[in-house]
C-alpha positions in Angstrom: 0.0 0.0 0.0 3.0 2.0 0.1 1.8 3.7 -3.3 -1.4 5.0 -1.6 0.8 6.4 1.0 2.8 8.6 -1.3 -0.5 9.7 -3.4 -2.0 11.2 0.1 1.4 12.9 0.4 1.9 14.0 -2.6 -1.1 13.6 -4.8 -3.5 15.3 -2.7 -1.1 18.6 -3.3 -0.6 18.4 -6.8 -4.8 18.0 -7.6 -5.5 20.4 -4.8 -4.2 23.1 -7.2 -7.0 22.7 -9.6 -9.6 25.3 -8.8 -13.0 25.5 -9.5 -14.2 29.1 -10.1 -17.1 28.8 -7.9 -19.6 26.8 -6.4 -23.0 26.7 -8.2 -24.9 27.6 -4.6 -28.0 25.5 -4.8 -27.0 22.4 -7.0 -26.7 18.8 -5.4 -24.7 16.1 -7.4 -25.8 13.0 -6.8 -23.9 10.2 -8.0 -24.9 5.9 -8.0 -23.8 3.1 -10.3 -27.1 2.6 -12.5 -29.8 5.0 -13.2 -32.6 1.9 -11.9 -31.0 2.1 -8.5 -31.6 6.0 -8.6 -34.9 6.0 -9.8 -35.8 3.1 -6.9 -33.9 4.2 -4.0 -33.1 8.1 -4.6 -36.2 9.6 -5.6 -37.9 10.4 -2.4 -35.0 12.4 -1.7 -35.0 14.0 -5.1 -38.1 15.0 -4.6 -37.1 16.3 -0.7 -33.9 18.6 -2.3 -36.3 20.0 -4.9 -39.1 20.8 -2.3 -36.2 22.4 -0.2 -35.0 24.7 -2.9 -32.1 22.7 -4.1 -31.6 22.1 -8.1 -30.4 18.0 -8.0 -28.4 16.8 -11.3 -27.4 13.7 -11.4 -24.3 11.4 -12.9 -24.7 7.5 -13.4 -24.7 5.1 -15.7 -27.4 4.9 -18.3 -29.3 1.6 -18.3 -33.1 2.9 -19.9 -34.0 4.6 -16.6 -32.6 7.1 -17.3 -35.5 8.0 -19.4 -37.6 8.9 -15.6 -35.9 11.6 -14.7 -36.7 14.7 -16.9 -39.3 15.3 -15.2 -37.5 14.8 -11.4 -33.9 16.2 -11.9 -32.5 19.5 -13.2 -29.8 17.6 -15.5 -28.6 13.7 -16.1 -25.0 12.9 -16.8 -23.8 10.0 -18.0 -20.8 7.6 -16.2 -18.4 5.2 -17.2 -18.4 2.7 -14.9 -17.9 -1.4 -14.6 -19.9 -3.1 -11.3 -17.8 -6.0 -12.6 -14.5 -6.7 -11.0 -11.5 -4.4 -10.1 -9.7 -3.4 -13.0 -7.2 -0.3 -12.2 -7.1 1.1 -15.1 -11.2 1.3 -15.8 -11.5 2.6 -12.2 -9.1 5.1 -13.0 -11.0 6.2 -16.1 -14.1 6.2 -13.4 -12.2 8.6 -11.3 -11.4 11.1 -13.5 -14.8 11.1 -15.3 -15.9 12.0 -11.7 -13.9 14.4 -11.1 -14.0 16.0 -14.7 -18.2 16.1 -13.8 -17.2 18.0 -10.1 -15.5 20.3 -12.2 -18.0 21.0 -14.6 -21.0 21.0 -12.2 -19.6 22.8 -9.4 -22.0 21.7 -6.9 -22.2 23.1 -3.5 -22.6 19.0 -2.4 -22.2 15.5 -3.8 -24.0 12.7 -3.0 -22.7 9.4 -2.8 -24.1 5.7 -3.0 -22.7 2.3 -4.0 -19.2 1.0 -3.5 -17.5 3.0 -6.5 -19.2 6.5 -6.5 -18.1 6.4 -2.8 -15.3 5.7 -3.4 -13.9 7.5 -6.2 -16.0 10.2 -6.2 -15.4 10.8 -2.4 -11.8 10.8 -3.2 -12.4 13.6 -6.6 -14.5 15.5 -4.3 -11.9 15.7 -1.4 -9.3 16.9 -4.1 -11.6 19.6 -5.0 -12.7 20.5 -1.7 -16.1 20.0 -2.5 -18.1 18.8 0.6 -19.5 15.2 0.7 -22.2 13.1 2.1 -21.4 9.0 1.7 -24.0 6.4 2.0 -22.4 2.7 2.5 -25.8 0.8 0.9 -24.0 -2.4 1.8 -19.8 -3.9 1.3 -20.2 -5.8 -1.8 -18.5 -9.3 -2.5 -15.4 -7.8 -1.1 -16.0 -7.9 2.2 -17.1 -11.4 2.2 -14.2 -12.9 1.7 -10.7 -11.9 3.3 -7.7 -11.6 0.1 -5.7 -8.7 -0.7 -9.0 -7.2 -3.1 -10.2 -6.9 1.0 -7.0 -4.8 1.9 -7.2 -2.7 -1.6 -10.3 -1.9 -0.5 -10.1 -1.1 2.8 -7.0 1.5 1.9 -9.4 3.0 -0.7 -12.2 3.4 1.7 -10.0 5.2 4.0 -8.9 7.8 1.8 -12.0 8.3 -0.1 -13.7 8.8 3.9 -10.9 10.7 5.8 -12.5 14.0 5.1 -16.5 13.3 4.4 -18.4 15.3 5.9 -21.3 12.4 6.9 -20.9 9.0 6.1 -24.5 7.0 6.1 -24.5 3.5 7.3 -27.6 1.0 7.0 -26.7 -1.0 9.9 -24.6 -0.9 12.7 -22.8 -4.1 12.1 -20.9 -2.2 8.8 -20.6 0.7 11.2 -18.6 -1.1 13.4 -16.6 -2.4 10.9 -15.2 0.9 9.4 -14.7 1.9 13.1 -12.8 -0.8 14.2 -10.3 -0.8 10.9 -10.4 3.3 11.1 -12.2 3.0 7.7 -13.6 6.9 9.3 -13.9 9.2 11.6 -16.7 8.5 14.7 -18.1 11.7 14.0 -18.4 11.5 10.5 -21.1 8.5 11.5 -24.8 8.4 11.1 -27.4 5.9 11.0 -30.5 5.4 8.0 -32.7 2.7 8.1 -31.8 1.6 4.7 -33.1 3.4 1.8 -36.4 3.4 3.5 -40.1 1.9 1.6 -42.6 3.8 0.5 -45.1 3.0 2.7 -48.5 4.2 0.4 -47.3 2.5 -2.8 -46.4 -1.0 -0.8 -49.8 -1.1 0.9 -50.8 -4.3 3.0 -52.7 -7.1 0.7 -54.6 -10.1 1.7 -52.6 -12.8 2.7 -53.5 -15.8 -0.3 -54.9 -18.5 1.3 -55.9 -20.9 -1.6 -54.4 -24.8 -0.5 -50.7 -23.8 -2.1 -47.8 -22.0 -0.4 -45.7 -19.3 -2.4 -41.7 -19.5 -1.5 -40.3 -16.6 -3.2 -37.1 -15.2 -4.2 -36.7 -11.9 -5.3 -32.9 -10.7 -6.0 -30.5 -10.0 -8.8 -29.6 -13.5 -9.8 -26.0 -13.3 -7.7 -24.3 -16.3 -5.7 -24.0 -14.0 -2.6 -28.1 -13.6 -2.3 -28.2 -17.2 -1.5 -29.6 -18.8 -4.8 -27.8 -21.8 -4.6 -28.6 -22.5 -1.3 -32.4 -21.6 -2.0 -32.4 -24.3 -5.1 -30.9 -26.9 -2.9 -33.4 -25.9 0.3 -37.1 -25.9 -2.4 -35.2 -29.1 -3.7 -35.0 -30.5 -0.6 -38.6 -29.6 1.3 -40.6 -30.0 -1.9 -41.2 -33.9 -0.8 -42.2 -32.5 2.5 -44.0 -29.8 1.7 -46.2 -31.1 -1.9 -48.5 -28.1 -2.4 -45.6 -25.9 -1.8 -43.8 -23.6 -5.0 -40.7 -22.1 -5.0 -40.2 -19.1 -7.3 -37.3 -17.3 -8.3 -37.7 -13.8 -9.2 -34.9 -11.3 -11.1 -32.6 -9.7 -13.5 -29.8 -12.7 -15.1 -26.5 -11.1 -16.7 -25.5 -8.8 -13.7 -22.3 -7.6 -14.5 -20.9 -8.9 -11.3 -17.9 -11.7 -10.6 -20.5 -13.7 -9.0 -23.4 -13.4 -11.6 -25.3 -16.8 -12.3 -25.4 -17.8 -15.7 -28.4 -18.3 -17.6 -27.2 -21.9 -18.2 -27.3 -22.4 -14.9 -30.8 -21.4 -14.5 -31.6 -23.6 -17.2 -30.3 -26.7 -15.5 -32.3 -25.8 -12.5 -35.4 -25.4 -13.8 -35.5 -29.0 -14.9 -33.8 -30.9 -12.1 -34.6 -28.9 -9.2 -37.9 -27.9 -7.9 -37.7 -24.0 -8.4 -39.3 -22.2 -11.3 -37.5 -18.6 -12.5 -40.4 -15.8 -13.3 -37.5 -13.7 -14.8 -37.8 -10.3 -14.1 -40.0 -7.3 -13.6 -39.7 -3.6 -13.2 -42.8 -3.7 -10.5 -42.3 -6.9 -7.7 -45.7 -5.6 -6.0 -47.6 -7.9 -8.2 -45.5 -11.0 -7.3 -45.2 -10.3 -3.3 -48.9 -9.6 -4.0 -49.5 -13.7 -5.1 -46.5 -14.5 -2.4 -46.9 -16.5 1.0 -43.4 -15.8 1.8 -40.6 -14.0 0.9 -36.9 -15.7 1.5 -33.7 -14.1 1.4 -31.1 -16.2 2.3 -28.5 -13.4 1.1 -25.0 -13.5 2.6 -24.9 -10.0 3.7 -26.9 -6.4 2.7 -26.8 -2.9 3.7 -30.7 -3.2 4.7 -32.8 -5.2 1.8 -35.3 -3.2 0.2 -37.2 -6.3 -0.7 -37.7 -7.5 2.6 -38.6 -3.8 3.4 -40.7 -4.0 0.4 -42.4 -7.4 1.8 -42.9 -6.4 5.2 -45.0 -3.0 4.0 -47.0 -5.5 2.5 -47.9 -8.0 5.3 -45.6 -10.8 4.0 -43.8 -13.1 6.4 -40.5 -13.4 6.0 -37.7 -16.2 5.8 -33.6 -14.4 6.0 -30.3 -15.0 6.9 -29.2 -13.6 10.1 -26.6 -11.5 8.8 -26.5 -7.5 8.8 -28.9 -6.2 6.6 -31.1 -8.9 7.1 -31.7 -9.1 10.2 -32.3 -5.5 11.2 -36.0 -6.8 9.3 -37.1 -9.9 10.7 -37.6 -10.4 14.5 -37.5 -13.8 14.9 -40.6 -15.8 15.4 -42.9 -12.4 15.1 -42.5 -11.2 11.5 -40.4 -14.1 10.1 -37.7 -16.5 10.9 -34.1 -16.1 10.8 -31.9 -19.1 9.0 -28.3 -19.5 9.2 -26.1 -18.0 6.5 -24.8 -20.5 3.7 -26.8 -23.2 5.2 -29.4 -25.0 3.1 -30.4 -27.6 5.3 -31.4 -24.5 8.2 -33.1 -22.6 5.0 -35.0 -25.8 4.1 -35.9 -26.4 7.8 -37.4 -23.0 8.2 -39.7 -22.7 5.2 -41.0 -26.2 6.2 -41.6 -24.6 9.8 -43.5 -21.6 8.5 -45.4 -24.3 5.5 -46.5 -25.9 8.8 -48.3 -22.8 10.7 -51.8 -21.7 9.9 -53.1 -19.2 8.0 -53.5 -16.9 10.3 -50.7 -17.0 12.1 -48.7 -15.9 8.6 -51.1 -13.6 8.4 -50.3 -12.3 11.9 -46.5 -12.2 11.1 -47.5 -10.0 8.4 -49.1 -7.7 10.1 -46.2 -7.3 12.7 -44.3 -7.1 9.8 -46.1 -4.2 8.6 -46.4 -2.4 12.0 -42.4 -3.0 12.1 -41.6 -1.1 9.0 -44.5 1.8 9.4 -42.4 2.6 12.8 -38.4 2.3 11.7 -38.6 1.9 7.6 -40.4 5.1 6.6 -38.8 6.4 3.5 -40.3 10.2 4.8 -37.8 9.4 7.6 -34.6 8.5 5.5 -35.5 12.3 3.7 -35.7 13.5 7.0 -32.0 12.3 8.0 -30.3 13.4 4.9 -32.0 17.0 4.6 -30.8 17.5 8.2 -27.2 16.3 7.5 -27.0 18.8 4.2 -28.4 21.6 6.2 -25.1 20.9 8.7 -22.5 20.9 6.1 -23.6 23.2 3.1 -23.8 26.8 5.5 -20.0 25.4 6.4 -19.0 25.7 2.8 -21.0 28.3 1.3 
């Protein structure tokens, strides 16, 4: 890491001496990796900035959803940027489109989410002096394993975070781990409860109740969300459990090291017992038809589907891992399974196959109460607007 030394020694210096002529006052950057996760997570607080007085752009890759937000945003910029692996020299070219885009925009605060834009752009906005609000929405594959990509990454977070002015975290178990490898500063700490649900257009919906049960899966089609181990567990409980159906629900091709292929799908379909719905742009249909929704991910920042699930009075089966967990109180709303464990995963959707009707029905309405109380996205608005009205008069 020796490398990373010098650049803070030197580096920092040499870029510092690029000026911007001014800050645009009332213009918020907000930078994510796709334009869908924008448009699904970002646009209650879009809509918050505006209603305050700010003018939002915003720079991210274009995937079709970009197409939303004339409407929404004062100006859309495209990115360069791969979700796929950690190639230097495209990360590089990541870095200085970034910071190319702080220089053009001049904004008075970026607004980070996602491993890379926090990264990199946290790093481009420090250079520039341009005041920065991080969110951590979860630590990727990355953190799952420990290798040197671990270590890269943990240098990179520190530099990108040594001079943020708030740094968002979605559960206190990632918290804790920045903390204890002096990732950031204590102060620079704050808490969201995820990306918060919307709370009107998730609305509570009769529990089905029509002789079958309804396992399903919704995810991007990754190892790390626990396919495999939710193939092997339907597999597994389907002789136990005959009127039960296990459905798999979400986008193949993610550019991602562990992506599943579609071949691999394929194969599963026929010799397993889980059916793929491939995907949709609107899940409320699908948790609509759902008994119960499993996520046997290996980690999160906080699921939005499981947020997603509760707000509409569906029981829930998880891992107990961060992000996960923060959900599902065990036994009231859901059950908890152990991570990576198929047999515990099988064991637990025969468990919830085997109470009544109504008592799913009652977890889902816990569920619900659960999320109305700590999940609100109005509350997640509430968090952010608060932080920017700390830093921006510091700046201005």
């Amino acid at each position: 890491m020796e490398i990373y030394k010098v650049f803070q020694k030197n580096g920092f210096r040499f870029f510092g001496r690029i000026k911007m002529n001014c800050t645009t006052d009332n213009v918020v950057l907000i930078c994510s990796n796709y334009a869908w996760t924008i448009y699904n997570f970002r646009l209650p607080l879009i809509r918050a900035l505006k209603n305050s007085g700010y003018r939002v752009e915003i720079v991210t890759q274009f995937d079709g959803y970009e197409k939303e937000f004339p409407q929404e945003v004062d100006r859309v910029h495209s990115l360069f940027i791969s979700r796929k692996g950690t190639n230097p020299f495209i990360d590089l070219i990541t870095f200085f489109h970034i910071f190319g885009l702080l220089v053009k925009t001049r904004p008075a605060l970026f607004l980070s989410f996602s491993i890379k834009p926090v990264i990199y752009g946290s790093i481009a906005s420090k250079l520039l002096r341009v005041p920065t609000i991080a969110m951590i929405t979860g630590l990727g594959t990355v953190f799952i394993t420990d290798n040197w990509i671990t270590k890269f990454a943990k240098e990179l977070y520190r530099i990108a975070l040594s001079s943020v002015s708030t740094v968002f975290f979605q559960n206190l178990d990632d918290k804790n781990l920045f903390l204890s490898n002096r990732l950031v500063h204590p102060k620079a700490c704050r808490m969201t409860p995820g990306s918060g649900v919307d709370l009107v257009r998730f609305r509570p919906t009769k529990l089905p109740n029509k002789g079958k049960i309804t396992f399903l899966l919704i995810a991007r089609l990754l190892r790390d969300k626990g396919i495999k181990e939710f193939v092997e567990a339907a597999t597994a409980a389907s002789s136990e459990i005959p009127n039960a159906e296990f459905q798999l629900l979400g986008p193949l091709g993610v550019e991602s090291r562990t992506a599943i292929s579609s071949a691999q799908i394929g194969e599963w379909e026929k010799n397993s017992a889980v059916v793929y719905l491939g995907q949709t742009d609107d899940v409320m249909d699908y948790i609509d038809r759902a008994t119960c929704i499993v996520l046997p991910s290996y980690r999160e920042g906080t699921s939005r589907v499981l947020l997603e699930a509760a707000a509409m009075g569906r029981p829930i089966i998880t891992t107990d891992v961060p992000g996960c967990r923060e959900v599902v109180e065990q036994g009231e709303n859901g059950f908890l399974c152990k991570p990576k464990d198929s047999i515990d995963l099988k064991n637990k959707m025969i468990k919830m196959a085997s109470i009544s009707h109504s008592e799913r029905q009652e977890m889902g309405e816990k569920g619900r109460r659960k999320v109305e109380k700590e999940f609100d996205q109005d509350i997640v608005s509430r968090l952010y607007l608060d932080a920017i009205n700390d830093v921006i008069p510091k700046f201005l």
